[in-house]
C-alpha positions as CSV (number, residue, x, y, z in Angstrom):
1,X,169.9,50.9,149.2
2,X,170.0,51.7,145.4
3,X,167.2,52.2,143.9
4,X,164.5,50.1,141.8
5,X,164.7,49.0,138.2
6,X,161.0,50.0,137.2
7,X,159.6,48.4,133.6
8,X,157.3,50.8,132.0
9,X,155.2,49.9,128.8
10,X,151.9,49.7,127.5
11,X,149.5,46.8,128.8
12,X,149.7,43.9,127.2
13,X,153.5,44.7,125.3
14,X,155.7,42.2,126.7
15,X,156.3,43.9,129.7
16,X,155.5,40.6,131.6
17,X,158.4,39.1,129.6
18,X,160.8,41.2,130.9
19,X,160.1,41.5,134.3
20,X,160.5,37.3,133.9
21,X,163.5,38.0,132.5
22,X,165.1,40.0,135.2
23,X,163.4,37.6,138.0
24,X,165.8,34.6,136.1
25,X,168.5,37.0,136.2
26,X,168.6,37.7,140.1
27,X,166.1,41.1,139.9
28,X,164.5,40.3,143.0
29,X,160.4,41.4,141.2
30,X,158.3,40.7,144.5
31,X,157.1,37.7,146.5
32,X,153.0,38.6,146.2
33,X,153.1,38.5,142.0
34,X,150.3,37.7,139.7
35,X,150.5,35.3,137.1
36,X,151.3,38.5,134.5
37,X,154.1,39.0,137.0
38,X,153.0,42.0,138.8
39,X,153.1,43.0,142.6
40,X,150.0,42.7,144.1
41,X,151.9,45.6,146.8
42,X,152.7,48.1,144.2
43,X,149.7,47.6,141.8
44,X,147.8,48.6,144.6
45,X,149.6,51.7,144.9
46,X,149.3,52.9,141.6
47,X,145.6,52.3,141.7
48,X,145.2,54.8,144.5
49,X,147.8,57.1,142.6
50,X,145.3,56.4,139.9
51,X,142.4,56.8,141.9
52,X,143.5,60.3,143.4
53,X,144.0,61.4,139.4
54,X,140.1,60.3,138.5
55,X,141.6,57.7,135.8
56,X,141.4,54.4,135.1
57,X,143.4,51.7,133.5
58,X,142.7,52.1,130.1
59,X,142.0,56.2,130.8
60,X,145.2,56.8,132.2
61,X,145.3,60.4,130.1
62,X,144.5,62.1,133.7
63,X,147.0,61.6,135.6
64,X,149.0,64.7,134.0
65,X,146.1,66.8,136.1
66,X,147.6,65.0,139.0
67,X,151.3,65.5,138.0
68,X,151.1,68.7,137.5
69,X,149.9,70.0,140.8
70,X,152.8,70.1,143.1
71,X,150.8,70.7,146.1
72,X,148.6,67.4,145.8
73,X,151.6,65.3,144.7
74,X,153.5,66.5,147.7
75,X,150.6,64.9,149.6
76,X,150.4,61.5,147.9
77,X,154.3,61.2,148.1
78,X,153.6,61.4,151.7
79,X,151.2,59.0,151.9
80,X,153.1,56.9,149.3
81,X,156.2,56.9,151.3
82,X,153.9,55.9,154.7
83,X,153.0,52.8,152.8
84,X,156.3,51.9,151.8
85,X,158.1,52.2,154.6
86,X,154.8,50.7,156.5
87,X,154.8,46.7,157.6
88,X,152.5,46.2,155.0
89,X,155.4,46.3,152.8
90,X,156.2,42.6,153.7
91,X,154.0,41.6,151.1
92,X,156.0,42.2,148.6
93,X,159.7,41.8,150.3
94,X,158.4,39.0,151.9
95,X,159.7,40.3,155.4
96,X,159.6,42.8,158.0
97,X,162.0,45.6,157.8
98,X,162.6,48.5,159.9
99,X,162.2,51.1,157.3
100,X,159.7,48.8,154.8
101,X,161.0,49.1,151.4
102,X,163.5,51.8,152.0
103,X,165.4,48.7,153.6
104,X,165.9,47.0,150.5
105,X,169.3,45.6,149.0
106,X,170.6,44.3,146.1
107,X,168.8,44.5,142.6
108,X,165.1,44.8,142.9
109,X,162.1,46.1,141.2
110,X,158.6,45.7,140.1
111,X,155.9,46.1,136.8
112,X,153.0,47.3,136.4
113,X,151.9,49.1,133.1
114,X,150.5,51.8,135.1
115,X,154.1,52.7,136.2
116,X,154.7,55.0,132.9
117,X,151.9,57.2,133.8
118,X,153.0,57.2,137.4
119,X,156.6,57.4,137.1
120,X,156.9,61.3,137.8
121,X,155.7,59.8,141.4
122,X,158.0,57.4,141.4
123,X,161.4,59.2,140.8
124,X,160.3,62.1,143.3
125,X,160.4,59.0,145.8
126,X,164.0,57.3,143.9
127,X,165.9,59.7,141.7
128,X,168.4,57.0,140.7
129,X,165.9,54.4,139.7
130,X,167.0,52.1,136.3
131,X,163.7,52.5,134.0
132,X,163.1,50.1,131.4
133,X,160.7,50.6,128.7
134,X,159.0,48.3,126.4
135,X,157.4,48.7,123.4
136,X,155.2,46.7,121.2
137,X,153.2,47.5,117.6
138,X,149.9,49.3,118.5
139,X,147.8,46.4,116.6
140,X,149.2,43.5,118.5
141,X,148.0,45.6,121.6
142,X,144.8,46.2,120.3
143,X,144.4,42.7,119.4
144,X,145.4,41.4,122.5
145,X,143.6,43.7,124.2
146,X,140.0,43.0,122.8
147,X,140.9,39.2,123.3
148,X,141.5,39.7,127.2
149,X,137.7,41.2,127.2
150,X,136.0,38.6,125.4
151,X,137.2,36.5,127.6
152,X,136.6,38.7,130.6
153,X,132.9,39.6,129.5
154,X,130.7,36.3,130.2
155,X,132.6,36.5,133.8
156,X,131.3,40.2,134.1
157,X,127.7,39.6,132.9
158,X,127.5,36.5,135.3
159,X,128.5,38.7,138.2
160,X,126.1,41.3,137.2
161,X,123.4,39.0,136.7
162,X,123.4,37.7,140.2
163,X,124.1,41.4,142.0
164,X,121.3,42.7,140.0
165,X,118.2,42.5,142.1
166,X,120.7,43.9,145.2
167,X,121.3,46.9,142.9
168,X,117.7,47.6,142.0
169,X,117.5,49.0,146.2
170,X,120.8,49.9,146.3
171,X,123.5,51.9,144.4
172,X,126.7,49.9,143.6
173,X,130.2,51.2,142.3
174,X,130.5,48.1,140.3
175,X,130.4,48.1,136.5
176,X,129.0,46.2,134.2
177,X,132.0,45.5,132.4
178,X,135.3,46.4,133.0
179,X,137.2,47.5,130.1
180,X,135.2,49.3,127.3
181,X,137.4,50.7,125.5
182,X,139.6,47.9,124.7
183,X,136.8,45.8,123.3
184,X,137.3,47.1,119.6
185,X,140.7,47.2,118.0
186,X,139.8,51.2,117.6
187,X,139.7,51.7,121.0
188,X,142.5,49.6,122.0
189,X,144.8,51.4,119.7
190,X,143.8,54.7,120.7
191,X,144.3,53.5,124.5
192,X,148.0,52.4,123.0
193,X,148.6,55.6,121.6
194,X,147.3,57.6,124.8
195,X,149.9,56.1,126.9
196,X,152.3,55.6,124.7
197,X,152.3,60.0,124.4
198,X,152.4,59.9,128.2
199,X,155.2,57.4,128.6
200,X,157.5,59.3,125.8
201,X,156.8,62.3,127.2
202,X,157.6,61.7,130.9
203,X,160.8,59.8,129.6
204,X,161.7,62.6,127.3
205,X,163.1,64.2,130.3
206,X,165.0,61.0,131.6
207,X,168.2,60.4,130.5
208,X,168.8,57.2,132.6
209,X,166.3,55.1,130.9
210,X,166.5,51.7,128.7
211,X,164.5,51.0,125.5
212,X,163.5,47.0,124.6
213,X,161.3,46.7,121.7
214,X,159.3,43.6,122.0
215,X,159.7,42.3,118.7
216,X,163.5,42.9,118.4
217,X,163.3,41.3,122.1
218,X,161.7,37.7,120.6
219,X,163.8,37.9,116.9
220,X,167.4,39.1,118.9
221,X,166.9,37.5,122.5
222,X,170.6,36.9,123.3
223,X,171.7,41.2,122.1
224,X,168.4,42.2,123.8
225,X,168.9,40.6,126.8
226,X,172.5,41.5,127.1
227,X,171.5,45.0,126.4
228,X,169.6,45.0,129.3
229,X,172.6,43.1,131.5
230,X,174.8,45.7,130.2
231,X,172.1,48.5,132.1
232,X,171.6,47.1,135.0
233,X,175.3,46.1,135.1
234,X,174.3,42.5,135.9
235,X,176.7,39.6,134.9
236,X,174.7,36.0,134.3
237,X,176.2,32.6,133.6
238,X,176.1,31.0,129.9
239,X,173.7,28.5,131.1
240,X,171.4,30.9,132.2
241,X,171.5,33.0,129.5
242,X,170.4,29.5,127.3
243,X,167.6,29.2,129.6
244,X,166.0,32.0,129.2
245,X,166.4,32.0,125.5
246,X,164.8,28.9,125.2
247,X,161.8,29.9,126.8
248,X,161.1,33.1,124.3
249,X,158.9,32.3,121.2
250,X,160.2,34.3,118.5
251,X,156.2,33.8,116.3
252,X,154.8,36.2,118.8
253,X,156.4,39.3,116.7
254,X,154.2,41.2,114.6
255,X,151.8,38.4,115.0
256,X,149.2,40.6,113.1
257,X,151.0,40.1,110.1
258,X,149.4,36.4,110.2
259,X,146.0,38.0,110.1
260,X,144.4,39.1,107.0
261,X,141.8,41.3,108.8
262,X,144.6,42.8,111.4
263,X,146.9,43.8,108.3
264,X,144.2,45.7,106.8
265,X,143.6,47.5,110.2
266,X,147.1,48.7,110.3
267,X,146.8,49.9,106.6
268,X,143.9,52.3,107.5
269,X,146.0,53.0,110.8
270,X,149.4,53.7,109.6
271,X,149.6,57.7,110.3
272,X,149.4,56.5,114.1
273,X,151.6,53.8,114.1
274,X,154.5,55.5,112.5
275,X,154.0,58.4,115.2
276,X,155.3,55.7,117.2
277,X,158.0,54.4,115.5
278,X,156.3,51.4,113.7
């Protein structure tokens, strides 16, 4: 079995694009995904990686106390493996396999934007794994980010609203609203900049490891795309190389840039951005 082509990158930074990408170009990506592309199978694995480390989505900044205890990350790569190699796995192989995962062939792999945090896990588990990492400006993040929670928030405060006189007898675990800190374009940036450290730092180490930048992604599709072929060591036909090209909207880079308000946020925010190479 070779190992898994893993796509790291920020929530919300085109990751989903690429993982579409590689489905079109034979990377089998899972048969229980989302509509954002993800595995239901390995999401739910990073959120008990996650779990384990006391951090959340958007706090991911703990999971360095994890991954820098060898004794407790000896443990959840045990349990880790269990899972993979468990029948459970058939959710996202779509079939029962001696060794779960571990039976896998051909080109495969999965997203998740909690992989970057996670990956140290990961490659303790596969070595030779193909990493792909995407990047997108910190204020089309940000942006997107505190649109996602508007549009999650009525649905929160409807579900808190009818669980509320259960809670008044008896504790709950459930929040309010999921997702604080991405409601302002402050804290979404900072959240992008958190993990964006964490991802640059784990990868600093990796030399087997591809970069796509979202925006040269949507402006260059056909050298982008190729580049990541070329990686992978992939070969696709013409016609589905035009496909897939057709499908990418080029208007989503630096979309900010059509927003008077956003531009003046990445004025006052420019020191952070150019830490991170925009």
């Amino acid at each position: 079995m070779r190992g898994p082509v893993v796509v790291v990158g920020m929530h919300r930074s085109g990751t989903s694009l690429v993982s579409r990408i590689l489905d079109d170009c034979g990377v089998m990506m899972g048969r229980d995904l989302q509509d954002d592309h993800e595995s239901l199978f390995f999401i739910a694995l990073n959120e008990w990686i996650y779990e384990n480390a006391g951090a959340s989505w958007e706090r991911p900044i703990a999971l360095f106390e994890l991954t820098n205890q060898p004794m407790v990350m000896s443990a959840i790569e045990e349990y880790v493996r269990k899972r993979l190699s468990s029948r459970s796995s058939r959710a996202y192989s779509g079939r029962v396999m001696k060794k779960g995962i571990f039976d896998m062939d051909g080109t495969w792999g999965w997203k998740d934007p909690r992989n970057g945090p996670t990956l140290p896990l990961w490659r303790a588990i596969w070595p030779d794994m193909k990493i792909i990492h995407v990047i997108r400006h910190g204020v089309d993040v940000a942006a997107s980010l505190k649109t996602r929670n508007s549009n999650h928030w009525e649905g929160d405060v409807s579900r808190f609203k009818k669980w509320l006189p259960t809670y008044s007898w008896r504790s709950s675990k459930s929040p309010i609203m999921r997702g604080q800190r991405s409601s302002t374009l402050e804290g979404g940036l900072s959240f992008w900049s958190e993990q964006i450290e964490m991802e640059t730092d784990i990868l600093s180490s990796i030399e087997d490891k591809h970069v796509v930048r979202y925006e040269e992604l949507l402006s260059s599709p056909r050298e982008v795309i190729s580049g990541i072929l070329e990686y992978l060591s992939i070969d696709v036909t013409e016609e589905q190389l035009l496909a897939i090209e057709a499908g990418i909207n080029p208007s989503r880079a630096f979309a900010f840039r059509n927003d008077p308000e956003l531009v003046e946020f990445a004025g006052n925010n420019s020191k952070t951005l150019e830490k991170h190479g925009y």
